[in-house]
LONU-631705 format. One record per atom (N, C-alpha, C, O, CB): residue in three letters; x, y, z; atom name. Coordinates in nm, 3 decimals, decimal comma. Glycine has a CB too. Layout:
// LONU-631705
[atom Ala [X Y Z] CA]
...
END
This chain:
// LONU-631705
[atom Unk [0,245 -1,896 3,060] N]
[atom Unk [0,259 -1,774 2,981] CA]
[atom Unk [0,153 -1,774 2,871] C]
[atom Unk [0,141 -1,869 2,793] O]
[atom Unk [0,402 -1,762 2,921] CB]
[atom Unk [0,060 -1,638 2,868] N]
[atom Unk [-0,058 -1,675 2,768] CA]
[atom Unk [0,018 -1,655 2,612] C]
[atom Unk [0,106 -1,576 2,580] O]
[atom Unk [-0,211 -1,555 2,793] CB]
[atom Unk [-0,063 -1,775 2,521] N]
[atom Unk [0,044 -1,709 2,363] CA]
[atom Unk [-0,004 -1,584 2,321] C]
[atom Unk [-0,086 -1,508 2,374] O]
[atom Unk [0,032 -1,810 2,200] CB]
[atom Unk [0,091 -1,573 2,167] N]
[atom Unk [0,077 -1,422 2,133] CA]
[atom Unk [-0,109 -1,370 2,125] C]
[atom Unk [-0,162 -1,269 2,171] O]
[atom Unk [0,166 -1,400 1,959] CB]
[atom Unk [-0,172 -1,491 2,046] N]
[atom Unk [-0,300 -1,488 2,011] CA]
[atom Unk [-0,394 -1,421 2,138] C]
[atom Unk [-0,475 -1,329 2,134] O]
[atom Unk [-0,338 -1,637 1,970] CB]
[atom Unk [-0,341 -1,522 2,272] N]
[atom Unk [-0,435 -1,456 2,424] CA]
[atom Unk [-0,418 -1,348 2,409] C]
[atom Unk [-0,510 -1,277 2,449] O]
[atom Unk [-0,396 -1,484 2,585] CB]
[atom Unk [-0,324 -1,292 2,362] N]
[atom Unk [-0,261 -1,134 2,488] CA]
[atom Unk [-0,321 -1,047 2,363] C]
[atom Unk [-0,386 -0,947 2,394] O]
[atom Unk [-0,013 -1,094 2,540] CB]
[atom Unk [-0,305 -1,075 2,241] N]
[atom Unk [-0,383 -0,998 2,170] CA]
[atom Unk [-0,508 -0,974 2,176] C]
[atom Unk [-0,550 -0,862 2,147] O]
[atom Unk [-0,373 -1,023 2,082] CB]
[atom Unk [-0,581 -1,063 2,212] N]
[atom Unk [-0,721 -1,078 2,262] CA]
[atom Unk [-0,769 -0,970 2,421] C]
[atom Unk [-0,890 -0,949 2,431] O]
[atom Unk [-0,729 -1,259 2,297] CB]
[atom Unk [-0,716 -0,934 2,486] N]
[atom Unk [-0,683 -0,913 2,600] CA]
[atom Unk [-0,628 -0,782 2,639] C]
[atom Unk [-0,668 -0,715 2,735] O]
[atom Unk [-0,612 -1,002 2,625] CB]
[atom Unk [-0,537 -0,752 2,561] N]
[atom Unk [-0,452 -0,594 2,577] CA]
[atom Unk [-0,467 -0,542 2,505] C]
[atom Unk [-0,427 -0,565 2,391] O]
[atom Unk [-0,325 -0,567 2,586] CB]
[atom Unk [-0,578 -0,380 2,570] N]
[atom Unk [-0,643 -0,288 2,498] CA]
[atom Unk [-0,516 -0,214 2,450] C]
[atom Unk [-0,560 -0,125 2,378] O]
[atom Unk [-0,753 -0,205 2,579] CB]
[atom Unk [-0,375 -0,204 2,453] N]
[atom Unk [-0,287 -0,167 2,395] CA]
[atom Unk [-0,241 -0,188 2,221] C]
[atom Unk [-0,175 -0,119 2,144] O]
[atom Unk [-0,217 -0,207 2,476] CB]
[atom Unk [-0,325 -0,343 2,204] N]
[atom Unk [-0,272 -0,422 2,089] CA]
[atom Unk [-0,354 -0,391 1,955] C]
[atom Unk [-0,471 -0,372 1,988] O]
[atom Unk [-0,280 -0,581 2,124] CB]
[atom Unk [-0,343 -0,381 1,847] N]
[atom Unk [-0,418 -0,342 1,766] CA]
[atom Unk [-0,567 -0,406 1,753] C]
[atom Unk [-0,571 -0,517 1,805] O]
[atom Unk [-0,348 -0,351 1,665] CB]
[atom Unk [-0,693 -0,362 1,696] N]
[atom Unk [-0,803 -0,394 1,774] CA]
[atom Unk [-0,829 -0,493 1,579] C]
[atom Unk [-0,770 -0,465 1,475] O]
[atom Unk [-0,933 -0,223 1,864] CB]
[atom Unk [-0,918 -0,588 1,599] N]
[atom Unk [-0,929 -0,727 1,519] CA]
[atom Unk [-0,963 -0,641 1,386] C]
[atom Unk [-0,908 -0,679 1,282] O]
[atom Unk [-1,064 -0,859 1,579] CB]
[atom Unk [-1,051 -0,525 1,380] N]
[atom Unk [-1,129 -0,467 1,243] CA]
[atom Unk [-0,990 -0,361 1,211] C]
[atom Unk [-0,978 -0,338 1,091] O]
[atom Unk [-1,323 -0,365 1,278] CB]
[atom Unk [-0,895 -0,301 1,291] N]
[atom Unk [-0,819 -0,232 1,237] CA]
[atom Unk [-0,727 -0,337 1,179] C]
[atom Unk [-0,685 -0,310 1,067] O]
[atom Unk [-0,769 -0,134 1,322] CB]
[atom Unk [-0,677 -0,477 1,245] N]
[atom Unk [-0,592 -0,539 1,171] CA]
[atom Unk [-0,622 -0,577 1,056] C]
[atom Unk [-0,541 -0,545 0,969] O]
[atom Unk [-0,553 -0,623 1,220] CB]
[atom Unk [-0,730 -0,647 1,019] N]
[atom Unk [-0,792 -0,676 0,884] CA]
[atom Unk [-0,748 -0,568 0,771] C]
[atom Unk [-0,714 -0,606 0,659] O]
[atom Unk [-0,953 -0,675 0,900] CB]
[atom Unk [-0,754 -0,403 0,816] N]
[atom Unk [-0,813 -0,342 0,708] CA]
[atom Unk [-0,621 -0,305 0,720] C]
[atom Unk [-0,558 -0,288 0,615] O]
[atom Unk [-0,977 -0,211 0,722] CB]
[atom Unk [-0,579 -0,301 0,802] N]
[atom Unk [-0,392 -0,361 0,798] CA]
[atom Unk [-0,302 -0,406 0,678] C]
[atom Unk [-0,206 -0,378 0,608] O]
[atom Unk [-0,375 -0,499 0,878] CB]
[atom Unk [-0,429 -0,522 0,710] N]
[atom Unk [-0,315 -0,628 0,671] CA]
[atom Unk [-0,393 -0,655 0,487] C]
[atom Unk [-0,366 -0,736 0,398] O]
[atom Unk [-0,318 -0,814 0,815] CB]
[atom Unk [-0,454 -0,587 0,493] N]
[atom Unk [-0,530 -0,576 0,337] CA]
[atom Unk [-0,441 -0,376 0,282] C]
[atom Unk [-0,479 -0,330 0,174] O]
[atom Unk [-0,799 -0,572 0,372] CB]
[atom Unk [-0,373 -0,321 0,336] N]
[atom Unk [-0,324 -0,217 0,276] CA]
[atom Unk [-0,344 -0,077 0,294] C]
[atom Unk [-0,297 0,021 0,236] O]
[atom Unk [-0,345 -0,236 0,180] CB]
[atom Unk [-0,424 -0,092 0,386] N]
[atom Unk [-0,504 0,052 0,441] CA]
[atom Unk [-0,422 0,118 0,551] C]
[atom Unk [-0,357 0,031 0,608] O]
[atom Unk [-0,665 0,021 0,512] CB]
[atom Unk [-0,406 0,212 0,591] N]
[atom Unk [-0,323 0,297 0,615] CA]
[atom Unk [-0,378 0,319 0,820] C]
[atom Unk [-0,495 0,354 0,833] O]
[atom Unk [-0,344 0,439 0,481] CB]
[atom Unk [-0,317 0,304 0,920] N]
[atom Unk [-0,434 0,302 1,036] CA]
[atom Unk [-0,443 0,422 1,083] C]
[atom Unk [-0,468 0,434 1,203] O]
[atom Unk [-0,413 0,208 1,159] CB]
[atom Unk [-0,430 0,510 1,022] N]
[atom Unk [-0,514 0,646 1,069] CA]
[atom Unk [-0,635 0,617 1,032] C]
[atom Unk [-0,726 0,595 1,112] O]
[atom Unk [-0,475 0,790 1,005] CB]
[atom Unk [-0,647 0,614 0,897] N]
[atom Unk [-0,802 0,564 0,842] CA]
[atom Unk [-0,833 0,406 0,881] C]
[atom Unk [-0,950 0,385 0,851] O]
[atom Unk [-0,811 0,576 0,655] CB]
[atom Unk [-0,789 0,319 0,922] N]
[atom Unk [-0,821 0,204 0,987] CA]
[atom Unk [-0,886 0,226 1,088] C]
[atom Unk [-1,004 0,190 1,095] O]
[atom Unk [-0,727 0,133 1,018] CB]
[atom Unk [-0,804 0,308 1,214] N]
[atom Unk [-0,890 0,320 1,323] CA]
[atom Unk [-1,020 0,405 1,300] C]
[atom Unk [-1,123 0,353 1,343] O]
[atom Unk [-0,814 0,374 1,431] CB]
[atom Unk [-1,034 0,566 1,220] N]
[atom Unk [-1,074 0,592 1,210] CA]
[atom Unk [-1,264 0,531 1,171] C]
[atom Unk [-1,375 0,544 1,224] O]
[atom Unk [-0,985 0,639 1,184] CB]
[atom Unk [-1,202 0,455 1,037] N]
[atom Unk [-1,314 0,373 1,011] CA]
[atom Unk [-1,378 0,261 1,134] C]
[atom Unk [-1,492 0,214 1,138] O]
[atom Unk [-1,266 0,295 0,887] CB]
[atom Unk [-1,277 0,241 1,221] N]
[atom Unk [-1,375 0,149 1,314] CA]
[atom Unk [-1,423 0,209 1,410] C]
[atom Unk [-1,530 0,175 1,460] O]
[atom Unk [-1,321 0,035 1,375] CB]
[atom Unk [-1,371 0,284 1,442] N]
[atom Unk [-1,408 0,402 1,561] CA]
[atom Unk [-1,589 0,451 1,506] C]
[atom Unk [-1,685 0,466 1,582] O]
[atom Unk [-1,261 0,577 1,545] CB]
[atom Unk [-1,587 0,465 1,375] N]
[atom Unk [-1,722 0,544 1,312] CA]
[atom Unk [-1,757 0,399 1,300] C]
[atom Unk [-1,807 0,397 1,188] O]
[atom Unk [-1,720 0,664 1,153] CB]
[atom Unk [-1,762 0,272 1,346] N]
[atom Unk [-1,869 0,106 1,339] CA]
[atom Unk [-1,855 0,039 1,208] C]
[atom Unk [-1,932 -0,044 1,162] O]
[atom Unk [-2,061 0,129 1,350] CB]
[atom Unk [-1,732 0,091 1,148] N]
[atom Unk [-1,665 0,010 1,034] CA]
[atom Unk [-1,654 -0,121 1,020] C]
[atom Unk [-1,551 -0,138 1,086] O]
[atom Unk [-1,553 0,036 1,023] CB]
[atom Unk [-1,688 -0,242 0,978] N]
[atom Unk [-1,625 -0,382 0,993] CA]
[atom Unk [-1,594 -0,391 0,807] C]
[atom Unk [-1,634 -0,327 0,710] O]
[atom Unk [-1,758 -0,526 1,080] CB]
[atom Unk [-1,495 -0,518 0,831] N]
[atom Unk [-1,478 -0,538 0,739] CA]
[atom Unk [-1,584 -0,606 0,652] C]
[atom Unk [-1,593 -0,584 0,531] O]
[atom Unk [-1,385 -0,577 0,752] CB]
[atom Unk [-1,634 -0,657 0,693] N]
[atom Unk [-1,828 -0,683 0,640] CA]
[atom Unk [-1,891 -0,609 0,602] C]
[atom Unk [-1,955 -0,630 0,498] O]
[atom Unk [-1,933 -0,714 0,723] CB]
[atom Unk [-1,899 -0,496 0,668] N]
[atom Unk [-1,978 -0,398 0,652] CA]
[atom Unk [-1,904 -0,326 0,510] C]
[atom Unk [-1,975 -0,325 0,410] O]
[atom Unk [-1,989 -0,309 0,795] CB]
[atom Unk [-1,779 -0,274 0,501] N]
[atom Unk [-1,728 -0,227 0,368] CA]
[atom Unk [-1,734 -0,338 0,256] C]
[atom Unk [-1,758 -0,286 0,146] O]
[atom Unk [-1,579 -0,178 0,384] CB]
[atom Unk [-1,721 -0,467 0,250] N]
[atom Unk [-1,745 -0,510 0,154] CA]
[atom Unk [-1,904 -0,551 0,127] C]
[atom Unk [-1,937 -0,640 0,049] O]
[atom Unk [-1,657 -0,598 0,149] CB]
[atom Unk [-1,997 -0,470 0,203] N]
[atom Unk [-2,107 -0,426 0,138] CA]
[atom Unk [-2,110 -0,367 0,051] C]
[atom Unk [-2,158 -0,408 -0,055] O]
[atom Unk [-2,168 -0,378 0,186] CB]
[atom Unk [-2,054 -0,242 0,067] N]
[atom Unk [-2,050 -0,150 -0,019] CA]
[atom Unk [-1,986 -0,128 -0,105] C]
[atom Unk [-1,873 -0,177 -0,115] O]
[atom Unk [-2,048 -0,080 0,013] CB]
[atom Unk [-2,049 -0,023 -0,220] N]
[atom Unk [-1,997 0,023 -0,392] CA]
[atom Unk [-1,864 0,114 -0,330] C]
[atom Unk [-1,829 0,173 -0,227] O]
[atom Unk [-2,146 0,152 -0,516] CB]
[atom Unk [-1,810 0,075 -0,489] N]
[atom Unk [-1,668 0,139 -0,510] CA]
[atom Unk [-1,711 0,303 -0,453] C]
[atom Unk [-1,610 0,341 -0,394] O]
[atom Unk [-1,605 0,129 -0,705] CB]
[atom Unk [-1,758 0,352 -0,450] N]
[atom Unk [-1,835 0,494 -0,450] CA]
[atom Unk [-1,805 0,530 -0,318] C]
[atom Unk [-1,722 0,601 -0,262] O]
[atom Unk [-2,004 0,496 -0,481] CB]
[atom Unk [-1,909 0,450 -0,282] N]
[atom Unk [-1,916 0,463 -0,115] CA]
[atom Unk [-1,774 0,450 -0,052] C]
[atom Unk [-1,730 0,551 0,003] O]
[atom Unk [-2,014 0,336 -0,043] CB]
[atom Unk [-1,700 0,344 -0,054] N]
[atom Unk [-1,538 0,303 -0,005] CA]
[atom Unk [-1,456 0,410 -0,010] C]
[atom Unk [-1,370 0,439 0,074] O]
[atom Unk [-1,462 0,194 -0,095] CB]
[atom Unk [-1,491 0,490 -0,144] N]
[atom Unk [-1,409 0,633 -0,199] CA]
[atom Unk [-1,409 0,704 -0,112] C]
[atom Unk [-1,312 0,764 -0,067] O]
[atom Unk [-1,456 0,717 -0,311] CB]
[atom Unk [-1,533 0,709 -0,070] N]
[atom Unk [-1,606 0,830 -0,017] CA]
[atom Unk [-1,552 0,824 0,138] C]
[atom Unk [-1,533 0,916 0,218] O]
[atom Unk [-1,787 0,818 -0,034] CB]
[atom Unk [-1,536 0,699 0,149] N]
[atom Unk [-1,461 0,699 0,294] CA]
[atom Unk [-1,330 0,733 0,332] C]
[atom Unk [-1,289 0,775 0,440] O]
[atom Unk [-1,460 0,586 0,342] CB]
[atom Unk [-1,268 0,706 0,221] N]
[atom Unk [-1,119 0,738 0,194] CA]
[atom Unk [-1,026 0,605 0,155] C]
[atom Unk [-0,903 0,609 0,152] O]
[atom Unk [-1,056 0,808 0,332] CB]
[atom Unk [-1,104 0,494 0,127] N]
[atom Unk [-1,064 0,411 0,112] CA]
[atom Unk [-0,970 0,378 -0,031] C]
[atom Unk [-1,032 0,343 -0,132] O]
[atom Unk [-1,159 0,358 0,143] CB]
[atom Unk [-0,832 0,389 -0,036] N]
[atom Unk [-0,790 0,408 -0,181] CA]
[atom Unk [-0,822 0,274 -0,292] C]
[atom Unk [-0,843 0,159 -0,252] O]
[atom Unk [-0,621 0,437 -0,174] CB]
[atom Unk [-0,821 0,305 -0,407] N]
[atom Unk [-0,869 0,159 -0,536] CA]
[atom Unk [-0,745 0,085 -0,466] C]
[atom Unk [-0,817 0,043 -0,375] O]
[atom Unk [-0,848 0,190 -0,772] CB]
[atom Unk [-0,658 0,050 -0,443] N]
[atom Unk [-0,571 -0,029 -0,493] CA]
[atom Unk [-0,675 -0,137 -0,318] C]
[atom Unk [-0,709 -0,249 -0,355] O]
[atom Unk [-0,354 0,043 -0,514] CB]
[atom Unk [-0,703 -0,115 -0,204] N]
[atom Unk [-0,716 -0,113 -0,123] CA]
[atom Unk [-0,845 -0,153 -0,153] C]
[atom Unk [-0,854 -0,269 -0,112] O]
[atom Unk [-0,672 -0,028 -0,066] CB]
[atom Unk [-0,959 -0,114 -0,207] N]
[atom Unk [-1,116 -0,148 -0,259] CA]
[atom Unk [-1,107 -0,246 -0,315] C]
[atom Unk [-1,205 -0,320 -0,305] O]
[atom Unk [-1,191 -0,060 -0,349] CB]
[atom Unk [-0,973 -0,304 -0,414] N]
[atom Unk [-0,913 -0,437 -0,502] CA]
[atom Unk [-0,918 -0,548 -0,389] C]
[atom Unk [-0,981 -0,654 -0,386] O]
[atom Unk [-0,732 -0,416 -0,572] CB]
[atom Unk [-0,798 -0,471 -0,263] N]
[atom Unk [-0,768 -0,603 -0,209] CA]
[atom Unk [-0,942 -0,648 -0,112] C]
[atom Unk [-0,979 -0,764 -0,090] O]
[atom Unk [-0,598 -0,581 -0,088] CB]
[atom Unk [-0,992 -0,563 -0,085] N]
[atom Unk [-1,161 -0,609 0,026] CA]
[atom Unk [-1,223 -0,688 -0,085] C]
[atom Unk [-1,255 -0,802 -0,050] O]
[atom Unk [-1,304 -0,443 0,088] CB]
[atom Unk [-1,248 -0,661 -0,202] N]
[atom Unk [-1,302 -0,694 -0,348] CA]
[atom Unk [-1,264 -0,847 -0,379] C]
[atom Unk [-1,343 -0,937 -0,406] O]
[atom Unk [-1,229 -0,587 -0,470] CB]
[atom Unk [-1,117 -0,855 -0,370] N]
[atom Unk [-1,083 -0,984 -0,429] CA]
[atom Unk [-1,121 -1,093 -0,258] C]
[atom Unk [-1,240 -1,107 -0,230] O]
[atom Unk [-0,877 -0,977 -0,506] CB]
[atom Unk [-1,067 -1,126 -0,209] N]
[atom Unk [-1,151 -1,175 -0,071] CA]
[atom Unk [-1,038 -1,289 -0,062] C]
[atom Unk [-1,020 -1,350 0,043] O]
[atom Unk [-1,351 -1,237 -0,085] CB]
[atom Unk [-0,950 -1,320 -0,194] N]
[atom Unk [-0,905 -1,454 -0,202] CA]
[atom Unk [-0,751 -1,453 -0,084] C]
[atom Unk [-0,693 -1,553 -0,043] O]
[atom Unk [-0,872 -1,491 -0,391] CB]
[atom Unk [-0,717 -1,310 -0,054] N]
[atom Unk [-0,553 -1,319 0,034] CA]
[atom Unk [-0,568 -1,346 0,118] C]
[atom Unk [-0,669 -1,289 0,159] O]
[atom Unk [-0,461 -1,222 0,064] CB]
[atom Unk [-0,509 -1,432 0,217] N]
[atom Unk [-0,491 -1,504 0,368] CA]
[atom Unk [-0,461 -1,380 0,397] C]
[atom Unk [-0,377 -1,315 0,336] O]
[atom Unk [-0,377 -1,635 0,413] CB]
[atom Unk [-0,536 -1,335 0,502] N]
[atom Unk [-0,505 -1,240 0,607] CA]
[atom Unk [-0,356 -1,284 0,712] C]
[atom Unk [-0,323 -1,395 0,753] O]
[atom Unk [-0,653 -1,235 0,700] CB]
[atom Unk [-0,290 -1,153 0,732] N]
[atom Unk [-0,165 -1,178 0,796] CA]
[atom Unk [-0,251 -1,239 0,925] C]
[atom Unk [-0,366 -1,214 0,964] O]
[atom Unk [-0,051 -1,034 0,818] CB]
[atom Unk [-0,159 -1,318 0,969] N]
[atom Unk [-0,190 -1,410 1,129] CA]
[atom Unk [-0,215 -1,251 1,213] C]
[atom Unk [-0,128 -1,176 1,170] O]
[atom Unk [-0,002 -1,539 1,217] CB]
[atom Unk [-0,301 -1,178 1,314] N]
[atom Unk [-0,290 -1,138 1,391] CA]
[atom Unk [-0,159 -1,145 1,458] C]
[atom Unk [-0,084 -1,050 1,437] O]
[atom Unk [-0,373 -1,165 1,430] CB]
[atom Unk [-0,119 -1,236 1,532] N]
[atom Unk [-0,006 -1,225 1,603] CA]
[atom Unk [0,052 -1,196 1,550] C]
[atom Unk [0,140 -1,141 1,618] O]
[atom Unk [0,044 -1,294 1,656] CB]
[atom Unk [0,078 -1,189 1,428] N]
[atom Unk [0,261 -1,163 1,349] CA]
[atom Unk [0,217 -1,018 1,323] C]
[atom Unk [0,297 -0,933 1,363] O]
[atom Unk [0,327 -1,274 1,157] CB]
[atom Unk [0,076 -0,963 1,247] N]
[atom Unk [0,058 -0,854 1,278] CA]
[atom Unk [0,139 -0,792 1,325] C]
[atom Unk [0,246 -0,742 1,293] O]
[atom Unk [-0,015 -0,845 1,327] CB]
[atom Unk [0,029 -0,806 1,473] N]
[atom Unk [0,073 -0,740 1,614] CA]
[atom Unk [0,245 -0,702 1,641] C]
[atom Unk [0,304 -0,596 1,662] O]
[atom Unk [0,027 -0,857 1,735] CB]
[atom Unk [0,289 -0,845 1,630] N]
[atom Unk [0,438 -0,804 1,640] CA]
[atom Unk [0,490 -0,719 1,552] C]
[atom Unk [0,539 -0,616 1,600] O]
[atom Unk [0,520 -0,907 1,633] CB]
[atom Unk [0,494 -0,730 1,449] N]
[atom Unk [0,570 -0,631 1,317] CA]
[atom Unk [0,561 -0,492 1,357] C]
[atom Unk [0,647 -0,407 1,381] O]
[atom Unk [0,488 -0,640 1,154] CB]
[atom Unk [0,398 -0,489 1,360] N]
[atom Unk [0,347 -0,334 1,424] CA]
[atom Unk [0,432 -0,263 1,558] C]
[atom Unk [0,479 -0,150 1,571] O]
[atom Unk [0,177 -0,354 1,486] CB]
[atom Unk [0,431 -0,368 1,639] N]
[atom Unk [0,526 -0,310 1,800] CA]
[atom Unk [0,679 -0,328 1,775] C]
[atom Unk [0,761 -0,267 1,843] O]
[atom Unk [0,488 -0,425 1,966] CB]
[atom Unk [0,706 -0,397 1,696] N]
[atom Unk [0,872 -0,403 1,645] CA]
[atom Unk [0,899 -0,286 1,570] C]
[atom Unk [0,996 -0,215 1,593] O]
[atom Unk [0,914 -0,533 1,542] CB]
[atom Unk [0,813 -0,263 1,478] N]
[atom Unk [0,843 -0,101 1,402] CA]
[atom Unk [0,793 0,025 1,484] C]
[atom Unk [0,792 0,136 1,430] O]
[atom Unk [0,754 -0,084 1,245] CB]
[atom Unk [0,743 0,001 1,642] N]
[atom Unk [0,698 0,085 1,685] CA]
[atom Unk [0,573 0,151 1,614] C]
[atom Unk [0,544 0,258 1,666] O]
[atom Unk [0,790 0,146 1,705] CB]
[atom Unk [0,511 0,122 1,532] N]
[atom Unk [0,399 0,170 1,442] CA]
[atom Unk [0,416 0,261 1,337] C]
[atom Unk [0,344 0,353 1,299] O]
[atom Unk [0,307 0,227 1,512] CB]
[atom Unk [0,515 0,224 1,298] N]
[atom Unk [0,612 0,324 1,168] CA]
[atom Unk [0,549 0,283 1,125] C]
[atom Unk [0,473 0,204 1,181] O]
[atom Unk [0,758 0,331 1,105] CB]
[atom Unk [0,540 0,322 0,948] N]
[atom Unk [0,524 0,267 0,831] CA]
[atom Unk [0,692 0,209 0,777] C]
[atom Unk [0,798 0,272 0,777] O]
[atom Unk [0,446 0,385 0,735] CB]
[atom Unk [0,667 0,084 0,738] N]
[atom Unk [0,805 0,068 0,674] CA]
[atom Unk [0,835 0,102 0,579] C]
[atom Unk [0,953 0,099 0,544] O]
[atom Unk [0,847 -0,024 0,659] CB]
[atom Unk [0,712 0,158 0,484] N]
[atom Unk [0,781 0,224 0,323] CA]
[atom Unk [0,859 0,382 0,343] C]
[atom Unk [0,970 0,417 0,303] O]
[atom Unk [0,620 0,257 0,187] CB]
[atom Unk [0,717 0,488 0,446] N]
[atom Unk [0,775 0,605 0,445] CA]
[atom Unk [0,853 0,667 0,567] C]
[atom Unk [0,899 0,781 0,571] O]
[atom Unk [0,683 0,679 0,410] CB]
[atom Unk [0,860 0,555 0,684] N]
[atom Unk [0,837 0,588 0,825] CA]
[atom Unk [0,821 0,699 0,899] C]
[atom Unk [0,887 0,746 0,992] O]
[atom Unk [0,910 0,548 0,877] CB]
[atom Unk [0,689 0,748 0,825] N]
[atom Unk [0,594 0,860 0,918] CA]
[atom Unk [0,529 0,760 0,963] C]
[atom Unk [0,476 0,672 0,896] O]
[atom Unk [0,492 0,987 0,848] CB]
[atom Unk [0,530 0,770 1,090] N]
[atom Unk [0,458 0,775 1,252] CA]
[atom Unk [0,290 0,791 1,221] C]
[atom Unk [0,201 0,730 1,278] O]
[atom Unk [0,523 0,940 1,362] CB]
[atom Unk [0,279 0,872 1,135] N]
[atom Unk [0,123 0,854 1,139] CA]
[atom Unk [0,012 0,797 1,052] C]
[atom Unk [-0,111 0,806 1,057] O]
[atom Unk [0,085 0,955 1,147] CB]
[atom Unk [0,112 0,727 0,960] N]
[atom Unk [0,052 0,641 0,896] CA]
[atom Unk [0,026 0,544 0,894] C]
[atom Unk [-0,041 0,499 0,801] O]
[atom Unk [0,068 0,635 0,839] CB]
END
């Protein structure tokens, strides 16, 4: 049985590595995917000025967490799971499209 890590790797169903990052740092995945869909990495935004991030839609509290660099990113797998356990709710407002 492959672990959670393979199948994440593997199933174009599962959230994709640059949307989890920007996830699991506070960003919202409409604008997660969005931003990777337009060749977003998380490298690539912490290039850039507060300005620019704005400009993307990226909110301050969210420009703080890419900025500070110091939070352990959630494990992917646990990610992944939380995300398919809530069905992709949000757990604060549970709109569906956030």
């Amino acid at each position: 049985m492959p672990t959670p890590e393979a199948t994440f790797d593997r199933d174009p169903c599962r959230v994709n590595r640059t949307e989890a990052a920007l996830l699991s740092r506070g960003l919202d995945s409409a604008t997660s995917e969005s931003l990777r869909k337009a060749g977003w990495t998380l490298g690539k935004l912490k290039q850039c000025d507060d300005h620019k991030l704005t400009a993307l839609g990226v909110p301050d509290f969210v420009i703080q967490k890419i900025r500070a660099g110091g939070r352990t990113e959630i494990p992917s797998a646990n990610l992944v799971r939380v995300l398919v356990s809530n069905r992709f709710t949000c757990c604060i407002c549970h709109d569906v499209t956030k």
